[in-house]
C-alpha positions as CSV (number, residue, x, y, z in Angstrom):
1,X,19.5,-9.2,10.5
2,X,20.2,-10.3,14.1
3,X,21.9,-13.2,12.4
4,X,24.1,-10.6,10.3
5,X,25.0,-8.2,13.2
6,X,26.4,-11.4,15.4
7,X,28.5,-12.4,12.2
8,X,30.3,-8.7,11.9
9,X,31.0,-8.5,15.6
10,X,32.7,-12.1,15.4
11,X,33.9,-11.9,12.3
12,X,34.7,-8.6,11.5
13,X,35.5,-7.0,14.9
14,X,32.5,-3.9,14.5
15,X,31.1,-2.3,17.1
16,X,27.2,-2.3,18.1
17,X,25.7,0.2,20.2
18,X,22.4,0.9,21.0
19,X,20.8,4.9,21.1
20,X,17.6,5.2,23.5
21,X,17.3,4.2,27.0
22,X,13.8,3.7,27.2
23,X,11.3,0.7,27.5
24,X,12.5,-0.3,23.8
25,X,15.7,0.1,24.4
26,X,15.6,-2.5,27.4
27,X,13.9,-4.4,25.1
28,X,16.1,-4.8,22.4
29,X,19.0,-5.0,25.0
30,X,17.1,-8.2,26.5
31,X,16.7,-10.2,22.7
32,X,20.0,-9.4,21.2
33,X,21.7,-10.6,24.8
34,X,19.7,-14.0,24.4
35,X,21.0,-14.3,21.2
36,X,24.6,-13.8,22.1
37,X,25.0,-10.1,20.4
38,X,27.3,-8.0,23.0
39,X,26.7,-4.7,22.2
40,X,29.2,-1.9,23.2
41,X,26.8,0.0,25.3
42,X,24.0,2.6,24.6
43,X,23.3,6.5,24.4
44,X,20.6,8.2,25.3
45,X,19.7,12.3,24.1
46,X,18.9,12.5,27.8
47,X,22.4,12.2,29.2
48,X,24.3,13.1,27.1
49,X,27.8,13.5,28.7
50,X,26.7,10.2,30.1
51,X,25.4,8.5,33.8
52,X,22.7,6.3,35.1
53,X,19.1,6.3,33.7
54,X,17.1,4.5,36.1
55,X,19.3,1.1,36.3
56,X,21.0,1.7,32.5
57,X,24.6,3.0,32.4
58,X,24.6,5.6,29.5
59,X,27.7,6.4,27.6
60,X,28.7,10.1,26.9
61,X,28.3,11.0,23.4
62,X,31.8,12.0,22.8
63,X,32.5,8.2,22.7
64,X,30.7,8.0,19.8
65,X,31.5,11.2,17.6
66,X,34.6,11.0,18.7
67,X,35.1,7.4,17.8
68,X,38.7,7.1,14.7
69,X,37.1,4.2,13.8
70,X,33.4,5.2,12.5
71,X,33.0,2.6,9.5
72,X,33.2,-0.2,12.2
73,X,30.2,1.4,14.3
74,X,26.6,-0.1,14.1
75,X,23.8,1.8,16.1
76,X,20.8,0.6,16.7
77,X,18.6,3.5,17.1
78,X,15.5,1.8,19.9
79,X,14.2,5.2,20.8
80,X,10.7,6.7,19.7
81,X,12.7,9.8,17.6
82,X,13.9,7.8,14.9
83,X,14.3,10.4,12.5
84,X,16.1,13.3,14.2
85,X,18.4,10.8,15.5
86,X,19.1,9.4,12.6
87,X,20.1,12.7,11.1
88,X,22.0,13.6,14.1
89,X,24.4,10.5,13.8
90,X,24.7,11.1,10.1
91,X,26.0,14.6,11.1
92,X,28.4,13.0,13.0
93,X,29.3,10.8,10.7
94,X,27.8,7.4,11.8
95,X,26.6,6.0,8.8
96,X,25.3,2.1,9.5
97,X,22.3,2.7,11.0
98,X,19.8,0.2,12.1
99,X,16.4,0.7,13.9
100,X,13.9,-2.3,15.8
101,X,12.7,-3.4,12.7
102,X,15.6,-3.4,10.9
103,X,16.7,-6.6,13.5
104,X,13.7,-8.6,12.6
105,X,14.2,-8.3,8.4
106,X,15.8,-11.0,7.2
107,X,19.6,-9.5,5.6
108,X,20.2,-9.9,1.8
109,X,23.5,-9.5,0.9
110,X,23.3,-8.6,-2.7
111,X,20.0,-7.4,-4.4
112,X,19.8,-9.1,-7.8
113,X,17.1,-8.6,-10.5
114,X,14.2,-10.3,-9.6
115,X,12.1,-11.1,-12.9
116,X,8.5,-11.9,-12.4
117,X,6.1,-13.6,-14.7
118,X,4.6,-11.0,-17.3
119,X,1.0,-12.3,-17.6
120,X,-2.0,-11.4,-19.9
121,X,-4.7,-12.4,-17.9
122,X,-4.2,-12.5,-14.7
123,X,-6.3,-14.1,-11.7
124,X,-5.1,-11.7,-9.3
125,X,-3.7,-8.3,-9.4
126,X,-1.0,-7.9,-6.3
127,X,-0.9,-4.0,-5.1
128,X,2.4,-2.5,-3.4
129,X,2.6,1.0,-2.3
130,X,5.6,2.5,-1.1
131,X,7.1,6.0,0.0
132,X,10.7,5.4,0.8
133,X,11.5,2.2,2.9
134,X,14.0,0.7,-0.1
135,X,14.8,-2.7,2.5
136,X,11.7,-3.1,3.3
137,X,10.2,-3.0,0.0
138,X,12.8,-5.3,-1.9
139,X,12.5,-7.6,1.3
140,X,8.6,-8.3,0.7
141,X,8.6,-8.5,-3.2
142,X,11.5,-10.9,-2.8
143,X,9.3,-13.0,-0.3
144,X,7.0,-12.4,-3.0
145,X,9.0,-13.6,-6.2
146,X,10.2,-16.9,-3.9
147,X,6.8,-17.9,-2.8
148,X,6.3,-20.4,-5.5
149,X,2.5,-19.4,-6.4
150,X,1.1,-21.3,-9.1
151,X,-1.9,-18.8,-10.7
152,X,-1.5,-16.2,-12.8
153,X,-0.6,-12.5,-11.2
154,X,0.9,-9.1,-11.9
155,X,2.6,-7.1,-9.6
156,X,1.7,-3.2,-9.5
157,X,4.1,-1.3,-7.8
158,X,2.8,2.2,-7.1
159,X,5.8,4.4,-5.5
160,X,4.7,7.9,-4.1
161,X,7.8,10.3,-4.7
162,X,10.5,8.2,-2.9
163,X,14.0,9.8,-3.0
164,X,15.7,6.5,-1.7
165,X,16.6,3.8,-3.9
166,X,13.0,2.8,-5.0
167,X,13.0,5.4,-7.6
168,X,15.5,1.7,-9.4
169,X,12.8,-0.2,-8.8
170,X,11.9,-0.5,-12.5
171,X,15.5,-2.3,-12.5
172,X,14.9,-4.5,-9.7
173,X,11.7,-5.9,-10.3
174,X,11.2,-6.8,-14.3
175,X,7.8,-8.1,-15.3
176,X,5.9,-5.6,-12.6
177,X,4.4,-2.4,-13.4
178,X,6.1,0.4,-11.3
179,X,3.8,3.6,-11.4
180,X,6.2,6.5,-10.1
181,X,3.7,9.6,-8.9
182,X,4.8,12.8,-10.0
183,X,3.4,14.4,-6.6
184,X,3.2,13.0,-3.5
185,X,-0.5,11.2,-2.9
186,X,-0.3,9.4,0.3
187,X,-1.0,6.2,1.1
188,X,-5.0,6.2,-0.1
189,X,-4.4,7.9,-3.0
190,X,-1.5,5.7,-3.8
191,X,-4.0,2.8,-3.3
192,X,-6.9,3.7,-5.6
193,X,-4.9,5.3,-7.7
194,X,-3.1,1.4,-8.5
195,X,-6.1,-0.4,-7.8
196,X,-8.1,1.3,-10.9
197,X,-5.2,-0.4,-13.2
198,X,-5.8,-4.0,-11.7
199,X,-6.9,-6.5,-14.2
200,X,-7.1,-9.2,-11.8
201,X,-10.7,-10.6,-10.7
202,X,-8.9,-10.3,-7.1
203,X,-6.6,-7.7,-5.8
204,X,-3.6,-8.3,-2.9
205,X,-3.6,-5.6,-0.8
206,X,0.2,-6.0,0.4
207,X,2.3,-3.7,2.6
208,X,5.4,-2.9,1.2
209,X,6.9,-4.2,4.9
210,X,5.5,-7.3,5.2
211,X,7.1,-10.6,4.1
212,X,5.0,-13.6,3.3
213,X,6.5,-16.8,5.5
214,X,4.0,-19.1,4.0
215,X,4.6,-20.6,0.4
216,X,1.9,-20.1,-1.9
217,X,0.1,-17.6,-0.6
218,X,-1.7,-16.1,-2.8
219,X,-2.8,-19.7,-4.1
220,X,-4.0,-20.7,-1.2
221,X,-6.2,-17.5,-0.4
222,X,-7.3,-17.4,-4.1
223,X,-8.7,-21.3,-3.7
224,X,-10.7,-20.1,-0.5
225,X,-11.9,-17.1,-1.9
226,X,-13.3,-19.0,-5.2
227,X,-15.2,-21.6,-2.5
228,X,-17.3,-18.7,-1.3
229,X,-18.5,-15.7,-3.2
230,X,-19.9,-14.5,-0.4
231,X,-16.2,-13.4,0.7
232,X,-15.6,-9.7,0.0
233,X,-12.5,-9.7,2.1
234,X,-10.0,-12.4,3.2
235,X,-7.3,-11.8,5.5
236,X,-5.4,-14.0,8.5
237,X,-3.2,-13.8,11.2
238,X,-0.2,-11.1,11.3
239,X,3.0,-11.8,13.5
240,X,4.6,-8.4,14.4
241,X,8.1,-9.8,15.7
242,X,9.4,-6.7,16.9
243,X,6.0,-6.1,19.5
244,X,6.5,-10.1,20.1
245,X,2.5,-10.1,19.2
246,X,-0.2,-11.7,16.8
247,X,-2.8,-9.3,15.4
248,X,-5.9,-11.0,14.6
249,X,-9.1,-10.1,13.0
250,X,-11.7,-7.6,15.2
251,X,-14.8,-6.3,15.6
252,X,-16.4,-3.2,17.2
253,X,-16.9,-3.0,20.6
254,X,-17.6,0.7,20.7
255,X,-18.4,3.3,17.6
256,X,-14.3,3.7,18.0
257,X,-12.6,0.8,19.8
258,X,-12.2,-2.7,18.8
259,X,-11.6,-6.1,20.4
260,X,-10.2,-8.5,19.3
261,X,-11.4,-12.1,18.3
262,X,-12.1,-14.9,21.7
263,X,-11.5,-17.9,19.5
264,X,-8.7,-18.0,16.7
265,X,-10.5,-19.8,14.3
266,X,-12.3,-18.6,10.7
267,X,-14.9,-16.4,11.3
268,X,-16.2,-13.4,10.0
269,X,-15.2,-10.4,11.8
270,X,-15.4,-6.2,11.0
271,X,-11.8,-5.4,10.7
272,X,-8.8,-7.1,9.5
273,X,-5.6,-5.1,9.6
274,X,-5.1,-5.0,5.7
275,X,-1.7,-5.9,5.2
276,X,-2.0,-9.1,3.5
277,X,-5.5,-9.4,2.6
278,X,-7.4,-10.4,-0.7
279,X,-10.5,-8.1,-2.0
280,X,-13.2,-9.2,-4.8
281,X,-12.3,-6.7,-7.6
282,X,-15.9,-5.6,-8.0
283,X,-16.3,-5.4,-4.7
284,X,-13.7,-3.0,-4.5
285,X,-14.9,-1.3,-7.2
286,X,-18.6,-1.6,-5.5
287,X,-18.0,0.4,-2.4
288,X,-15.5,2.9,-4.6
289,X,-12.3,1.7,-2.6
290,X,-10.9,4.4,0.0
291,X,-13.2,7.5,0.2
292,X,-10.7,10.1,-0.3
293,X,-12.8,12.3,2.4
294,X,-10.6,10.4,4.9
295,X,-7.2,11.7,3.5
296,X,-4.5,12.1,4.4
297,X,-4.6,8.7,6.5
298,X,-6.7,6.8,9.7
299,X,-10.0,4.9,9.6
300,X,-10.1,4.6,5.8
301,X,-9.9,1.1,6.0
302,X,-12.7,0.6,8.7
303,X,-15.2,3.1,6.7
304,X,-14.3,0.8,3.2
305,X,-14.5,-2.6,5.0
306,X,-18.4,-1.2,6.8
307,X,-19.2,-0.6,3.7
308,X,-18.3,-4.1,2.1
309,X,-20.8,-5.6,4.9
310,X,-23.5,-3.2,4.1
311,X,-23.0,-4.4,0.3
312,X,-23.6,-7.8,2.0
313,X,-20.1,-9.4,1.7
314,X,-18.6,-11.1,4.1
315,X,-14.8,-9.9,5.2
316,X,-13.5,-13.1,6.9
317,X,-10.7,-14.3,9.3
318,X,-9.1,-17.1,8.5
319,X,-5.7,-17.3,10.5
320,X,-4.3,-20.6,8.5
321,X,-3.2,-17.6,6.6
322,X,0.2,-16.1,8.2
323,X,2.5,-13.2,7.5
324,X,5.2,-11.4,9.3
325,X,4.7,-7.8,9.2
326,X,7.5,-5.1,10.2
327,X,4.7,-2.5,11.1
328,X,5.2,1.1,10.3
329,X,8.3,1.2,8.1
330,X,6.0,3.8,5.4
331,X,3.8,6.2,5.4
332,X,4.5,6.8,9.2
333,X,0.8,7.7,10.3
334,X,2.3,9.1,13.3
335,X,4.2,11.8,11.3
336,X,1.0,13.2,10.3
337,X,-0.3,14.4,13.8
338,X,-3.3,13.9,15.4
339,X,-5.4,16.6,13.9
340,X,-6.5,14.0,11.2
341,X,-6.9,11.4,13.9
342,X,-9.4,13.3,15.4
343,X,-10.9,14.4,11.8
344,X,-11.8,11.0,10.4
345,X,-12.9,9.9,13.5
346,X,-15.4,12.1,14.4
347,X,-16.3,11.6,10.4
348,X,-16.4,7.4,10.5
349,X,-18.7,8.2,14.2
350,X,-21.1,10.5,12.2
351,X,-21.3,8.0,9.3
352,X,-21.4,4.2,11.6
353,X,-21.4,5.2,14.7
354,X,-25.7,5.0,15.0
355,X,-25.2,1.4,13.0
356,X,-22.2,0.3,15.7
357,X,-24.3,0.9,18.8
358,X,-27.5,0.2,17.8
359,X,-27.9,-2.3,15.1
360,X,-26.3,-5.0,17.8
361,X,-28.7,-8.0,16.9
362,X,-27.7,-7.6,13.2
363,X,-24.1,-7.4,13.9
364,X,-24.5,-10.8,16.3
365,X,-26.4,-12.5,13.0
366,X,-23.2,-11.5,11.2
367,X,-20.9,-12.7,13.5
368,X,-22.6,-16.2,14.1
369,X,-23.1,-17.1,10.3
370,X,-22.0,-20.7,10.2
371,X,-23.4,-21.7,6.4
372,X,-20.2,-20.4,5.1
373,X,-17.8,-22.8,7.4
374,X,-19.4,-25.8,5.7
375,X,-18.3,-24.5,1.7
376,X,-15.2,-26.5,2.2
């Protein structure tokens, strides 16, 4: 998209700004100024008839929504309040609207039809779940379609009540099972809810704003998963471009905090972010998927993969496995508040918190399991 933006200022004349001030906002300033991208200047809510914030000149609004010229105008919105300003340049008329993670998706120009493989018995079942978040979505399935995977797969699509242009997706993606909720589920829901249609002996969990970098993917993962049926869960390294940062796999340092892995090599660990990760089907099924007790959303995924150790499964880092993920483009966890933050945790303490803090020697005998290294 950075790529995109530098080809309409030089090409086409447009106009970039940036809206937001802050610590992101310096940051984005930074990388599109090392790419070349001269941006117009920025806005900030804060001063709005314009000034200084700290050492940042701020334009006055009127520039803006006063502007003849408002098809020309990009704004890259780098502040925390991405919805309400959003809607506040739409009032005004602003209508190309980018945010940070906008700039690190690739740009497709046209959307075509993207037919996937129908398959009758497939080897793995690849889940999507979406809630809005149309560029995001059509960005990782056609990462997805071009990836040049070798096995048999379906795609199941499950979209919870979107109003943007995913309620198409049936006439985007042929070949994949789209499942359109007639009620919005959240994100859990939306998970189980596709996972009890899987036929595959595996299931992809993918985030609808990821996009896989690393051709044959889903081969590759399947082949290390069938070396070791020990593995509940496989998942690798995730490269969040717009935070600059890896994630890699964890484990629990308190009942509620994590830390992350000394060595990046393939070990098992207690949590892997599960963005890209591949689960046994009936280990899945074992440990019931996401216990709905944790709705509408945080620490599902830690109280499901627990219980995928307890069942004596493995879930294992392995960060030869790469994707980029755009982090946060659906189901905004955020936007649900912190009362449920505090609600599931206190629930995952009651639950693991004993096992976390005590059972330290048989989390150590997890952690330094080498047998499995040598199934290669």
């Amino acid at each position: 998209m950075i790529t995109y933006l530098k080809k309409l200022i030089e090409n086409e004349g447009k106009k970039v700004y940036l809206f937001g001030a802050g610590i992101h906002g310096k940051e984005v300033s930074r990388s599109l100024s090392m790419v070349g991208i001269r941006y117009r200047g920025i806005f900030d809510n804060a001063c709005p008839d314009g000034g200084r914030k700290e050492d940042t000149l701020i334009l006055p609004l009127k520039v803006l929504y006063e502007a003849p010229d408002k098809d020309d105008i990009w704004v890259v919105i780098t502040c925390e309040h991405e919805s309400s300003v959003r809607k506040q340049l739409l009032d005004y008329g602003i209508n190309n609207i980018l945010n940070m993670r906008h700039l690190a998706m690739p740009h497709i120009d046209m959307k075509e039809q993207l037919n996937f493989k129908e398959v009758s018995h497939p080897m793995v079942s690849v889940l999507i779940t979406a809630f809005n978040g149309w560029e995001y979505t059509y960005s990782c399935m056609k990462s997805l379609y071009e990836n040049e995977n070798q096995c048999g797969f379906e795609v199941i699509l499950g979209d919870d009540c979107s109003t943007d242009e995913t309620i198409y997706a049936k006439e985007y993606f042929r070949g994949v099972k789209v499942i359109r909720h007639s009620s919005n589920m959240q994100y859990l829901r939306n998970v189980n809810e596709i996972a009890s249609l899987a036929r595959g002996k595996y299931i992809l969990l993918l985030a609808n704003d990821v996009v896989l970098n690393q051709k044959r993917y889903i081969d590759r993962m399947l082949n290390r998963m069938e070396q070791d049926e020990n593995i509940g869960i496989l998942g690798g390294k995730i490269w969040v471009p717009m935070k600059d940062q890896y994630v890699v796999g964890r484990n629990f340092k308190e009942a509620d905090s994590f830390v992350s892995v000394e060595e990046d090599v393939e070990q098992n660990v207690e949590e892997i972010m599960p963005v890209a990760v591949m689960i046994k089907k009936n280990v899945w099924d074992a440990v019931g998927g996401y216990d709905e007790s944790y709705l509408p959303v945080y620490w599902e995924d830690n109280d499901m993969m627990m219980k995928v150790i307890m069942k004596g499964y493995k879930i294992r880092y392995c960060p030869e496995f790469e994707v980029t993920h755009f982090h946060g483009s659906s189901y905004s966890a955020n936007s649900l508040g912190s009362e449920s933050y505090k609600k599931n945790r206190k629930l995952f303490i009651d639950r693991w918190g004993e096992y976390i803090v005590q059972g330290v020697a048989d989390r150590k005998r997890y952690w330094e399991r080498q047998e499995d290294t040598d199934a290669e």
